[in-house]
TORKOL-4160 file (C-alpha; in steps of 0.2 Angstrom, whole numbers, padded with zeros to 4 digits, m for minus):
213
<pt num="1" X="0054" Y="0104" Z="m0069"/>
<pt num="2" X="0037" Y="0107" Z="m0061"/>
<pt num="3" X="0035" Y="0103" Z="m0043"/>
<pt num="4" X="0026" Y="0086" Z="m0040"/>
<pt num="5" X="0008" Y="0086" Z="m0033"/>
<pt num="6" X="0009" Y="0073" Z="m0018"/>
<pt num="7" X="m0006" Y="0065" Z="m0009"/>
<pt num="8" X="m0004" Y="0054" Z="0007"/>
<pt num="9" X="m0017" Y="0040" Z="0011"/>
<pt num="10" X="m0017" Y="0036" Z="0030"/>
<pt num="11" X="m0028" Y="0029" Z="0042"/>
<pt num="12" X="m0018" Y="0030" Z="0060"/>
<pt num="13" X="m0003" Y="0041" Z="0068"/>
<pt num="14" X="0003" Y="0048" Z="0054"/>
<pt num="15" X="0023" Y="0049" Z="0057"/>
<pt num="16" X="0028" Y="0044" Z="0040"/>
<pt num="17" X="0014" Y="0058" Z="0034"/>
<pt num="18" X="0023" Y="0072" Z="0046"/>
<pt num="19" X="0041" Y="0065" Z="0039"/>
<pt num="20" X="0035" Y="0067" Z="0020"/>
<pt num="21" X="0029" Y="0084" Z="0023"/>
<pt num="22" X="0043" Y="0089" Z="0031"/>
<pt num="23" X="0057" Y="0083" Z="0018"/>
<pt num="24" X="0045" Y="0090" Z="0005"/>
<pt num="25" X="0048" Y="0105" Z="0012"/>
<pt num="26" X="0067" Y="0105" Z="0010"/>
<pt num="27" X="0069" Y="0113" Z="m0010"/>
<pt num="28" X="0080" Y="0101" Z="m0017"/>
<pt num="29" X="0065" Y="0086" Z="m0017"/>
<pt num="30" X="0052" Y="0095" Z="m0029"/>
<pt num="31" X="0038" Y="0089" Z="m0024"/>
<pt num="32" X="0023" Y="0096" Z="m0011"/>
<pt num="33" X="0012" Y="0087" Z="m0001"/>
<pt num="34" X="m0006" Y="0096" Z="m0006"/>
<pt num="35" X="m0017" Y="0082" Z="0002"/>
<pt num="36" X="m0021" Y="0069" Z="0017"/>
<pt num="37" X="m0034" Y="0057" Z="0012"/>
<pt num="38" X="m0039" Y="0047" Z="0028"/>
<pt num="39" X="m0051" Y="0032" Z="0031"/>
<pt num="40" X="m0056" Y="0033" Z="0047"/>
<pt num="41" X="m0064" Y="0048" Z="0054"/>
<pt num="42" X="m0055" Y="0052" Z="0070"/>
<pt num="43" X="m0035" Y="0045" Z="0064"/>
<pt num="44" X="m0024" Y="0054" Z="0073"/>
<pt num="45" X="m0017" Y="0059" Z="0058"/>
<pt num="46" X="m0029" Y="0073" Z="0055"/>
<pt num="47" X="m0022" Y="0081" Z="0068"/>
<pt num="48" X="m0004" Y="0082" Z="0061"/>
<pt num="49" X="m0012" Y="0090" Z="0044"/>
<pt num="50" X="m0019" Y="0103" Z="0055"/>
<pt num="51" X="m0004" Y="0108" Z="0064"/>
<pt num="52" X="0006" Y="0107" Z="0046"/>
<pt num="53" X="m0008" Y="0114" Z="0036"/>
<pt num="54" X="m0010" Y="0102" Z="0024"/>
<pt num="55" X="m0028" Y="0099" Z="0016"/>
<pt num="56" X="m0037" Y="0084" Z="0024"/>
<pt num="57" X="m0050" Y="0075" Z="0015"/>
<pt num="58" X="m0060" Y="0060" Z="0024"/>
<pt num="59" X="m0068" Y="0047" Z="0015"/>
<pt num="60" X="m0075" Y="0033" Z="0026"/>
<pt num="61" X="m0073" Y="0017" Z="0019"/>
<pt num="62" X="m0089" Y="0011" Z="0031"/>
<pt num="63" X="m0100" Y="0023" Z="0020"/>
<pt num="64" X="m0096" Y="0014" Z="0003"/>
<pt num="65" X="m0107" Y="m0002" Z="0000"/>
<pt num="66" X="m0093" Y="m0012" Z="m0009"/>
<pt num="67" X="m0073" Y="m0007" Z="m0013"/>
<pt num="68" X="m0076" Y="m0001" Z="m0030"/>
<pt num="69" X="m0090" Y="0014" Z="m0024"/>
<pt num="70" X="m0074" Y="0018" Z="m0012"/>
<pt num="71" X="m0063" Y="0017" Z="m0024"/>
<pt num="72" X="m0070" Y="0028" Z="m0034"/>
<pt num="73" X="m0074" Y="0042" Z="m0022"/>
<pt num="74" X="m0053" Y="0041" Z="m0019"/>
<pt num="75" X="m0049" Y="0042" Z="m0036"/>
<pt num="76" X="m0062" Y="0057" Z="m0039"/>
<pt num="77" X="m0053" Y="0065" Z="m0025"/>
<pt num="78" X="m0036" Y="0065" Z="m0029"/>
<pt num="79" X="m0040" Y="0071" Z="m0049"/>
<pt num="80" X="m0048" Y="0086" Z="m0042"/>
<pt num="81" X="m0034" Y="0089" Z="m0033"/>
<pt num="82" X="m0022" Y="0083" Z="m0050"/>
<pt num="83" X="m0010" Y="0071" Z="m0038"/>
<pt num="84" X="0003" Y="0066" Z="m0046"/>
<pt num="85" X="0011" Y="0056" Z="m0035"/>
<pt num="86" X="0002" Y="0044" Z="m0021"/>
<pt num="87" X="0010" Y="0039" Z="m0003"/>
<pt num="88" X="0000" Y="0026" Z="0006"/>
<pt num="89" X="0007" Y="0029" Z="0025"/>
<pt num="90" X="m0001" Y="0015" Z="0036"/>
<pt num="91" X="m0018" Y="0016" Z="0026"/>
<pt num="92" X="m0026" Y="0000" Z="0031"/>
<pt num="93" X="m0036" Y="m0005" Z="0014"/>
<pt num="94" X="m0030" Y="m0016" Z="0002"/>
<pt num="95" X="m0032" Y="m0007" Z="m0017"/>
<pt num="96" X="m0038" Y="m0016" Z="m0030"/>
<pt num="97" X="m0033" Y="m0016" Z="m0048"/>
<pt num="98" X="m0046" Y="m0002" Z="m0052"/>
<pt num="99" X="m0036" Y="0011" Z="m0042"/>
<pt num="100" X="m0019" Y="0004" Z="m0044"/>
<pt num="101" X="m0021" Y="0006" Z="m0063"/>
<pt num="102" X="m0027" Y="0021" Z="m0061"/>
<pt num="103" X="m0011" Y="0029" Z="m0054"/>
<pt num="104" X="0000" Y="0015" Z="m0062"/>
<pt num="105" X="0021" Y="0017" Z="m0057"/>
<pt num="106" X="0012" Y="0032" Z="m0045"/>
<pt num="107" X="0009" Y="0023" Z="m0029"/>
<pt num="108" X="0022" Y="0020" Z="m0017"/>
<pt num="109" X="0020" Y="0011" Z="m0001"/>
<pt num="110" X="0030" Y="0009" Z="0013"/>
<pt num="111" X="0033" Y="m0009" Z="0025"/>
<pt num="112" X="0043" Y="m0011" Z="0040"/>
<pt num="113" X="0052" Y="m0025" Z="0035"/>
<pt num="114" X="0067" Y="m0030" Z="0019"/>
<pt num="115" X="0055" Y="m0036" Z="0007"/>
<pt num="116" X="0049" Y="m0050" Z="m0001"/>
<pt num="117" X="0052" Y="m0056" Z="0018"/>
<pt num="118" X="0038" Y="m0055" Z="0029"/>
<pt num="119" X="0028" Y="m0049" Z="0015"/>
<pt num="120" X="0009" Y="m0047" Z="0018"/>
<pt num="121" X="0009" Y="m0043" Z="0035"/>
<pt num="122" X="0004" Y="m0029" Z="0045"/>
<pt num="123" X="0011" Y="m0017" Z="0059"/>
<pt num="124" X="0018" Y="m0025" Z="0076"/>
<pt num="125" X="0014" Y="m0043" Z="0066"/>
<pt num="126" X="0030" Y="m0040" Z="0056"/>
<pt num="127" X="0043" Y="m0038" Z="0070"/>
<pt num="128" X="0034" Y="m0052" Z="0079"/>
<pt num="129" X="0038" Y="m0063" Z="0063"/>
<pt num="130" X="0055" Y="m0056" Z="0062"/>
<pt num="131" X="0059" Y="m0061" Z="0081"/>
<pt num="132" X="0051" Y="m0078" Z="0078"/>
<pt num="133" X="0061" Y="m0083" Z="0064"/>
<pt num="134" X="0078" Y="m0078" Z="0071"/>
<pt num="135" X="0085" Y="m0065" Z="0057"/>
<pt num="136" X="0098" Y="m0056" Z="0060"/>
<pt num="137" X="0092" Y="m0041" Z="0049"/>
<pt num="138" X="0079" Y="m0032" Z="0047"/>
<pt num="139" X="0073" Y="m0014" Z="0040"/>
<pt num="140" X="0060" Y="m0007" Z="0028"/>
<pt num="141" X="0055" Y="m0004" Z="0009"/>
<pt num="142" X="0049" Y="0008" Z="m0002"/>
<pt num="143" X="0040" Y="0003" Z="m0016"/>
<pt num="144" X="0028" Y="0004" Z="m0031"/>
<pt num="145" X="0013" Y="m0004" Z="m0028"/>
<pt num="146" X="0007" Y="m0018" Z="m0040"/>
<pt num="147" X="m0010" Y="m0027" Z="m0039"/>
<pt num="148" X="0000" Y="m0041" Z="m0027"/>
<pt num="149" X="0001" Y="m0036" Z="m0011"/>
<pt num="150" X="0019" Y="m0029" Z="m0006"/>
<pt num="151" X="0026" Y="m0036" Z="m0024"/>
<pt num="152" X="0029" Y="m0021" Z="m0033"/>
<pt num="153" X="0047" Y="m0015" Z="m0039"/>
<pt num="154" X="0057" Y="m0010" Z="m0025"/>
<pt num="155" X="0063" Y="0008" Z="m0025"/>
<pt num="156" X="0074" Y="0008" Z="m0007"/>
<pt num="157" X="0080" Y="m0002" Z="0008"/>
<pt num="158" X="0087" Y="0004" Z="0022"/>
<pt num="159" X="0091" Y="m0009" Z="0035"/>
<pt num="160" X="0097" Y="m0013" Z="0052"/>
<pt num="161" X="0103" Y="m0027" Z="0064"/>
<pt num="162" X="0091" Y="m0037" Z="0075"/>
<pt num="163" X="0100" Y="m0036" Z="0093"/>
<pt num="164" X="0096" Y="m0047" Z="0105"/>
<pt num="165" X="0088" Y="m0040" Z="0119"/>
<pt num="166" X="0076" Y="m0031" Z="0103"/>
<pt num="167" X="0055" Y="m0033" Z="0108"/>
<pt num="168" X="0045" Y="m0030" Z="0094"/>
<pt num="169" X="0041" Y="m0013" Z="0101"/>
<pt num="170" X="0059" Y="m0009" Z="0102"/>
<pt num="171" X="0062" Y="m0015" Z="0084"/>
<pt num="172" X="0046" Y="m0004" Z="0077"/>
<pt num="173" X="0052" Y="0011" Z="0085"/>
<pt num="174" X="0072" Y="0009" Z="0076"/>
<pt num="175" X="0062" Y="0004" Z="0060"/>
<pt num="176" X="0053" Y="0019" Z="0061"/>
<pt num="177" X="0068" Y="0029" Z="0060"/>
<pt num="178" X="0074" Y="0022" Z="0045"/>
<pt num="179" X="0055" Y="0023" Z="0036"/>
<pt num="180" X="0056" Y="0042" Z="0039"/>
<pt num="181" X="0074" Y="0043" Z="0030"/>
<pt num="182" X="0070" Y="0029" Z="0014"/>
<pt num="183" X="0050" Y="0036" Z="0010"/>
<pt num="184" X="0059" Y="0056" Z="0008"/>
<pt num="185" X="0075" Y="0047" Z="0000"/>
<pt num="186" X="0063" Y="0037" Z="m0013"/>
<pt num="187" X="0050" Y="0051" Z="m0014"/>
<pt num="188" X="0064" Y="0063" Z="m0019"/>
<pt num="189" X="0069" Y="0051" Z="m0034"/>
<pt num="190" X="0053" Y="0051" Z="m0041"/>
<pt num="191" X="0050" Y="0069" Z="m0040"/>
<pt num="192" X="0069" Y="0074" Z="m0049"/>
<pt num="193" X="0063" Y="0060" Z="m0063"/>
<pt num="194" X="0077" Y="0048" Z="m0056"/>
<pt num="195" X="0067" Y="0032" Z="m0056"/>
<pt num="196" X="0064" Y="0020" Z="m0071"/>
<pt num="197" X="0056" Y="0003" Z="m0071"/>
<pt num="198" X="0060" Y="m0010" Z="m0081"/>
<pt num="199" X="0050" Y="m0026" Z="m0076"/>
<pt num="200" X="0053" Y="m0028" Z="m0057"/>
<pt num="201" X="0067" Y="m0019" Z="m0054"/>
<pt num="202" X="0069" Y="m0002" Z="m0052"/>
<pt num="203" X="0085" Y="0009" Z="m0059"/>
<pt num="204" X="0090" Y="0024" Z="m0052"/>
<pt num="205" X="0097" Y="0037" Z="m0063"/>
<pt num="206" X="0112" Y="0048" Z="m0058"/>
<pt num="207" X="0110" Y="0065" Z="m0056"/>
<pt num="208" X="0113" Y="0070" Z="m0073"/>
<pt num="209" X="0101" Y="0057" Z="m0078"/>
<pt num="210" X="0111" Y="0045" Z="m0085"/>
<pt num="211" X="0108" Y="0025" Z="m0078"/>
<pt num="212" X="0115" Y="0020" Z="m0060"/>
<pt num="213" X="0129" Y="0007" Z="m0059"/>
């Protein structure tokens, strides 16, 4: 099986982008991260592609006049670059159904809570949220992306309790933890051909490639 051509799309810190490069680097996941796209000139990304000498490519979304010209420079990019597999790693643009479509069942995204709760929100505004309503567990998701914001089939969950003396700093940073070890664990699927979607739920074939329980 041929190794899986990853891109990331980032616009800020970029840990989720440094853990991905890493586990792609372990031989057992069959894929390679062979591009950063970012939309923001001076993320501090860019700085982790350096030090892991991974190609960057920035695209401003400032210098399109409307989404689609955008979009379009995205897409170009990552077909030159024959991307196989797209991570969005806190990249702060919402995709319309021009790119989604584009890579259909090839985007996977990843959001700091147990989704479909907390859906549609951003950052540090999610653990505020989960605070505020009181739950008693909380975690992150990896999944496809769909043309509804955080709707598409989930692919893993890893999650933790809500203790309570947590801030929503506190929580990000154990969330964080956990984003690092489900976007390798689900990346991994997808690059040994472990993942099939039938409507909105994703099944995860064994090893041998026969269904999951």
């Amino acid at each position: 099986m041929s190794r899986v051509s990853i891109a990331v799309l980032a616009s800020g810190r970029g840990t989720n982008f440094e853990a991905l490069v890493h586990a792609a680097r372990r031989p057992d996941l069959n894929g390679e991260v062979r591009l950063l796209v970012v939309n923001i000139a001076d993320a501090p990304v860019l700085r982790h592609a350096e030090a892991e000498h991974v190609p960057a490519a920035i695209i401003p979304h400032r210098r399109f006049k409307t989404r689609a010209e955008f979009e379009q420079a995205l897409i170009a990019e990552l077909y030159h670059h024959n991307i196989n597999l797209v991570c969005l790693a806190g990249f702060m643009r919402i995709l319309s159904p021009v790119f989604v479509n584009a890579f259909e069942n090839h985007i996977m995204n990843i959001h700091p809570s147990l989704l479909p709760m907390f859906a549609g929100l951003q950052g540090m505004q999610v653990h505020e949220a989960v605070l505020a309503a009181g739950v008693k567990v909380t975690g992150c998701t990896v999944h496809f992306v769909s043309t509804d914001v955080d709707a598409g089939p989930i692919i893993v969950q890893r999650a933790i309790p809500v203790r309570d003396a947590d801030t929503a700093e506190s929580l990000a940073l154990r969330v964080l933890v956990e984003e690092h070890q489900a976007y390798a664990e689900a990346v991994k699927l997808f690059c040994t051909g472990r993942l099939h979607i039938e409507g909105k739920r994703v099944r995860i074939a064994n090893v041998g490639g026969s269904p999951g329980a």
